[in-house]
C-alpha positions as CSV (number, residue, x, y, z in Angstrom):
1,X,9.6,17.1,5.0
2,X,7.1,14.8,6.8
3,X,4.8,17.8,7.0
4,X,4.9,19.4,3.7
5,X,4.2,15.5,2.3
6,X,1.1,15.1,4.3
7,X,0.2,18.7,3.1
8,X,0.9,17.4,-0.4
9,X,-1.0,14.2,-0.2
10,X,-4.0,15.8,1.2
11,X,-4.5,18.5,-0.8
12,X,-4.1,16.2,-4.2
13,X,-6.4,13.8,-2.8
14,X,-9.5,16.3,-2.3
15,X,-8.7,17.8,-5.9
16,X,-8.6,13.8,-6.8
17,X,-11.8,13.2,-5.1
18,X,-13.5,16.5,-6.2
19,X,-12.2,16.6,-10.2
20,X,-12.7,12.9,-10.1
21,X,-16.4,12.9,-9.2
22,X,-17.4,16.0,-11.3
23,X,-16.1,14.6,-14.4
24,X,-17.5,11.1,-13.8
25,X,-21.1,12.4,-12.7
26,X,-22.5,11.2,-16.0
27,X,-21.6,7.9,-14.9
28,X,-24.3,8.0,-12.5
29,X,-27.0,7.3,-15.7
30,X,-24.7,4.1,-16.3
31,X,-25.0,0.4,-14.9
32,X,-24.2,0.1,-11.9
33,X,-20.3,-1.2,-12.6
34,X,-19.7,1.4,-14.3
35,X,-19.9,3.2,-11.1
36,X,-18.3,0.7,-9.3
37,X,-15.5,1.4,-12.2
38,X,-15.0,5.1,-11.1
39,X,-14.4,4.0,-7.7
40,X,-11.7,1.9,-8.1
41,X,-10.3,4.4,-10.2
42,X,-10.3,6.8,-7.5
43,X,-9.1,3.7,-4.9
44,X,-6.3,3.2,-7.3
45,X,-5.0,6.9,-8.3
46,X,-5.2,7.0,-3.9
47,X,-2.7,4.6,-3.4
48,X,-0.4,6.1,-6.6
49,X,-0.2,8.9,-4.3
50,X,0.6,7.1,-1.1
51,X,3.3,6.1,-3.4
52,X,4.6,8.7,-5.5
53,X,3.9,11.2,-2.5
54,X,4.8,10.0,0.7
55,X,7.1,6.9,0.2
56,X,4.2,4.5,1.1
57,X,3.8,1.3,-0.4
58,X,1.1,-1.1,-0.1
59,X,1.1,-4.8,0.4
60,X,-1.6,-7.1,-0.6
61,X,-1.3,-10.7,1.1
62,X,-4.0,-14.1,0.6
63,X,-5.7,-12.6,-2.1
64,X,-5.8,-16.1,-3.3
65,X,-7.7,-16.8,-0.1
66,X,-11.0,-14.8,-1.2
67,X,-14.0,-16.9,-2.4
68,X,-15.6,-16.9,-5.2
69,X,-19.1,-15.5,-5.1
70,X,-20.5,-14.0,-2.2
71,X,-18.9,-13.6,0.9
72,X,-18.9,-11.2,4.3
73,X,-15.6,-9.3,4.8
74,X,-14.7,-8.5,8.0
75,X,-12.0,-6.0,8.5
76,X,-9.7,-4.8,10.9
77,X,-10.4,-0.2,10.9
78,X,-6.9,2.0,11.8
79,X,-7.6,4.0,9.3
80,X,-9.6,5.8,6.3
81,X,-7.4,4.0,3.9
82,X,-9.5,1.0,4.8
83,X,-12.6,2.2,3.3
84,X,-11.0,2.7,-0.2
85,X,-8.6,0.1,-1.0
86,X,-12.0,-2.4,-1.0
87,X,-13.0,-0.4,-4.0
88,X,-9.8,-1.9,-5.8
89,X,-9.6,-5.1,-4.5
90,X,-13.5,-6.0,-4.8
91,X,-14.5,-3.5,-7.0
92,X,-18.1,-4.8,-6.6
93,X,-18.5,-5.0,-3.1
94,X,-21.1,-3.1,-1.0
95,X,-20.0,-1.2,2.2
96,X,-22.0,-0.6,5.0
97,X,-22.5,2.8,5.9
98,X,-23.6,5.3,7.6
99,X,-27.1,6.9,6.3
100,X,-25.6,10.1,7.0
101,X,-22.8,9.5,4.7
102,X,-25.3,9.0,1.6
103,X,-26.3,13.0,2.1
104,X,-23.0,14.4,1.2
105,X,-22.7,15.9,-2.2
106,X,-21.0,13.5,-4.6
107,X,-19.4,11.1,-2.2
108,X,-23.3,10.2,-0.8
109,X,-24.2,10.1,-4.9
110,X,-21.8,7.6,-5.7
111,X,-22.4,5.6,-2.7
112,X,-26.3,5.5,-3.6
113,X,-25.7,4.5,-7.2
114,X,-23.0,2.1,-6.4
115,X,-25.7,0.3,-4.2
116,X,-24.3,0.3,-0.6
117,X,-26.5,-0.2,2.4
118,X,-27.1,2.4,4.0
119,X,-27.4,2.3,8.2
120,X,-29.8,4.4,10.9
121,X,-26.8,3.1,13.7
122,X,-29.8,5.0,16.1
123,X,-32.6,2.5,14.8
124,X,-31.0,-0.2,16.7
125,X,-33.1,-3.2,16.5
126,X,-34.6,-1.7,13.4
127,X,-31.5,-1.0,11.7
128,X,-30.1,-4.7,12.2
129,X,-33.0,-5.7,10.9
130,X,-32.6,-3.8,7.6
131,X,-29.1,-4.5,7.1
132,X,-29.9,-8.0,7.0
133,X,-32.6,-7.5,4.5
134,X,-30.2,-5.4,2.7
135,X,-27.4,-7.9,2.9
136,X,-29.3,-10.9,1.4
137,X,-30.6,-9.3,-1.3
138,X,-26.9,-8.5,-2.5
139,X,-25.6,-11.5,-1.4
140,X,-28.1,-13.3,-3.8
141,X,-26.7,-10.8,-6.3
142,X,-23.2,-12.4,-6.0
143,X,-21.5,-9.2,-4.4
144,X,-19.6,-9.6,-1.1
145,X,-20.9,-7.3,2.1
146,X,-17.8,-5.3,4.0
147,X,-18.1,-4.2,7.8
148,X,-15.8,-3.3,9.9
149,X,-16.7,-5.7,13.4
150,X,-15.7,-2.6,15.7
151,X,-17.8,-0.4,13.8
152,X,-15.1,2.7,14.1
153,X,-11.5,3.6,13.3
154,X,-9.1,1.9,16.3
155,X,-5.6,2.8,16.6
156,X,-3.3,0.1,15.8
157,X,-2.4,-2.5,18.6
158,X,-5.4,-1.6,20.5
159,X,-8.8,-3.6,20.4
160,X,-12.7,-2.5,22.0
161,X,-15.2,-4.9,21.6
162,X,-17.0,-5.9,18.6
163,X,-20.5,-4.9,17.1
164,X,-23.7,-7.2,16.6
165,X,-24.1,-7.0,13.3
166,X,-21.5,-8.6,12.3
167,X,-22.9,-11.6,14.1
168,X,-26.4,-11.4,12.6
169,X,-25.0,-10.8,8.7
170,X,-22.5,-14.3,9.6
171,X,-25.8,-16.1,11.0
172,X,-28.3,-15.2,8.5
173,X,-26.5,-15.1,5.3
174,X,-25.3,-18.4,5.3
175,X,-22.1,-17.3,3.2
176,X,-17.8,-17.5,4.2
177,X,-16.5,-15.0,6.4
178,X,-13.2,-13.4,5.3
179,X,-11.3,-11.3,8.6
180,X,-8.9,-9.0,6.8
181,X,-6.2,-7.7,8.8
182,X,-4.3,-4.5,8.7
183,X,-1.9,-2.4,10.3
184,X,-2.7,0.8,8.0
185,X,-3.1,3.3,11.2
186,X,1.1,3.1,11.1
187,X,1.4,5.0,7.8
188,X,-2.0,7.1,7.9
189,X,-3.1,7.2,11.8
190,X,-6.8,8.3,12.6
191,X,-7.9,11.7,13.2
192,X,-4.2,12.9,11.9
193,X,-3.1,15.2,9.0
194,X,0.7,13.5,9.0
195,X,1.1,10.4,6.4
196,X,4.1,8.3,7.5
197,X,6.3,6.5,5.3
198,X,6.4,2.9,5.3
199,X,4.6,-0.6,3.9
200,X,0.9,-0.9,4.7
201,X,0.0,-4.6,5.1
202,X,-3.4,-5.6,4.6
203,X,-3.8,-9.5,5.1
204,X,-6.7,-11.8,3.7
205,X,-7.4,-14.5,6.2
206,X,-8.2,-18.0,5.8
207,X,-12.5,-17.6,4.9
208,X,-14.5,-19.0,8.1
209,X,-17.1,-21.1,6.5
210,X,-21.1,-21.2,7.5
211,X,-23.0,-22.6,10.1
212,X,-20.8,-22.0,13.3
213,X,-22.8,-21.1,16.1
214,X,-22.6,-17.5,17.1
215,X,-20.6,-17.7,20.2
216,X,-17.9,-19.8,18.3
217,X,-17.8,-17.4,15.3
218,X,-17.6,-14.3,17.0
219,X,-14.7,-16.1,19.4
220,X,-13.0,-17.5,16.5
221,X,-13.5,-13.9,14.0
222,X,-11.9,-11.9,17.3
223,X,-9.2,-14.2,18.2
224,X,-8.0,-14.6,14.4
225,X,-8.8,-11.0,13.4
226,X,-7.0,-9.1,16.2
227,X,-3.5,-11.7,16.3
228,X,-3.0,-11.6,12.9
229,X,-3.4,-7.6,12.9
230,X,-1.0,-7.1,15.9
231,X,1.3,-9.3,14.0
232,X,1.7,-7.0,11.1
233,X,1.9,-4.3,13.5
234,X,4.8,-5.7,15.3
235,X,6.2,-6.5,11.8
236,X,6.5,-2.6,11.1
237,X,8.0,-1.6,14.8
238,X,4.8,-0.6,16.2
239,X,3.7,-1.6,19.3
240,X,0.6,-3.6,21.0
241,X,-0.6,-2.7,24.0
242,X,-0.6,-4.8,27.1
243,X,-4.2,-6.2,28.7
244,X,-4.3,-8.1,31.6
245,X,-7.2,-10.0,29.7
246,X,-7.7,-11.4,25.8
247,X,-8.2,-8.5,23.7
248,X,-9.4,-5.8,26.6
249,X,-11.5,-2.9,25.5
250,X,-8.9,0.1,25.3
251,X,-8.9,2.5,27.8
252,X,-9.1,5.6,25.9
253,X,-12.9,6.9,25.2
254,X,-13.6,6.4,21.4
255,X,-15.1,9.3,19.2
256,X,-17.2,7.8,16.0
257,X,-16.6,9.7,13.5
258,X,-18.7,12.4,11.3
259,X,-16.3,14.1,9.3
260,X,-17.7,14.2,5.3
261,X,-14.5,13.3,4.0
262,X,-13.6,10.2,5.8
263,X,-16.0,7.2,3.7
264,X,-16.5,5.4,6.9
265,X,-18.3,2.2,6.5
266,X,-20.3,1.6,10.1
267,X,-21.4,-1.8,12.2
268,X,-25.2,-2.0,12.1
269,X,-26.1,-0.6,15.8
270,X,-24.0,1.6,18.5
271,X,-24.9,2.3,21.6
């Protein structure tokens, strides 16, 4: 039954995706919110499915806890439900993504029109640069910026360090930082067809506020981030692994993905 439900799911959320962005490709001549609109649409009829499909519920905790105006999210990424429940819960946000992602036929429109920032994670230097040219310009617009620290999809209980640019967003933008924690790779795992049934937890955080030095942030971002999402791991019976040192790189290689149909919001560099 576990198989034919993951069949199901999938299949109805390409025809979701595919119907929902045909129909709503007139939208693209509208404001910018109304964009943003179809989006959390999409984010929402997603997460009816988890639902109604697979026995999956999802659980929203500290949304008290967001700020109002501006603010960097940085979330925990176990899985490609991470880049569309945002849509929903900050339905104006902009996700940082890969530029590759903006060429791929109606996703890539959407994305574009919606006004994400769009990353060359092979510019390097260059690219950090524009992402935080990017940033402050929406920032000063009132919208939050999402990045995911580790800048690809890790499984749950397992941790590799994190990216610059979250660093240079927290240091030059001068606005809260909000860790969001998850433990979404349990019921949808990366790089797997199979949707398990269960509770997906995604935590807001107590915001970090401005001006820490860099060294302190990122200490205080990893240590928060990465405890409070093994504790909602551990609260659904999965499992963390064991390191010898605070949150150890994992020892299995990491493949960044390039799949068109996971939206996958990226750090500013890789190397």
């Amino acid at each position: 039954m576990l198989y034919i439900r993951s069949i199901v799911f999938n299949i109805y959320v390409y025809l979701l995706t595919v119907l929902l962005a045909g129909l709503g490709l007139p939208v693209l001549l509208l404001p910018r919110r109304a964009v943003a609109g179809v989006l959390r649409l999409w984010a929402r009829l997603v997460n009816l499915g988890l639902r109604v499909i697979c026995n999956i519920r999802v659980e929203i905790r500290g949304r008290d806890r967001l700020p109002d105006g501006a603010s960097l999210i940085a979330a925990k990424h176990q899985s490609m439900w991470d880049t569309i429940v945002f849509f929903d819960l900050l339905p104006d946000i902009v996700y940082v993504l890969k530029k590759e992602l903006a060429y791929i036929p109606l996703y890539g429109w959407f994305a574009v029109r919606a006004g994400m920032i769009r990353v060359d994670r092979d510019a390097h230097a260059k690219a950090l640069r524009h992402l935080v040219k990017q940033a402050k310009t929406k920032a000063a617009d009132g919208r939050s910026i999402l990045i995911f620290p580790e800048g690809t999809r890790v499984a749950p209980g397992e941790h590799i360090g994190y990216k610059p640019g979250i660093a240079a967003l927290y240091s030059q933008l001068d606005i809260p930082c909000v860790p969001v924690a998850v433990n979404s790779g349990l019921c949808w795992p990366r790089r797997q067809f199979l949707r398990r049934p269960g509770t997906i937890i995604l935590e807001i955080l107590p915001p970090i506020p401005p001006g820490l030095k860099r060294r302190d942030f990122m200490r205080r971002l990893e240590t928060e981030l990465e405890e409070a999402s093994n504790a909602l791991v551990l609260e659904a019976g999965g499992t963390v692994a064991a390191s010898g040192a605070p949150y150890a790189p994992a020892a299995r290689e990491l493949v960044h993905d390039t799949a068109p149909p996971d939206p996958q919001p990226a750090s500013a560099t890789r190397k």
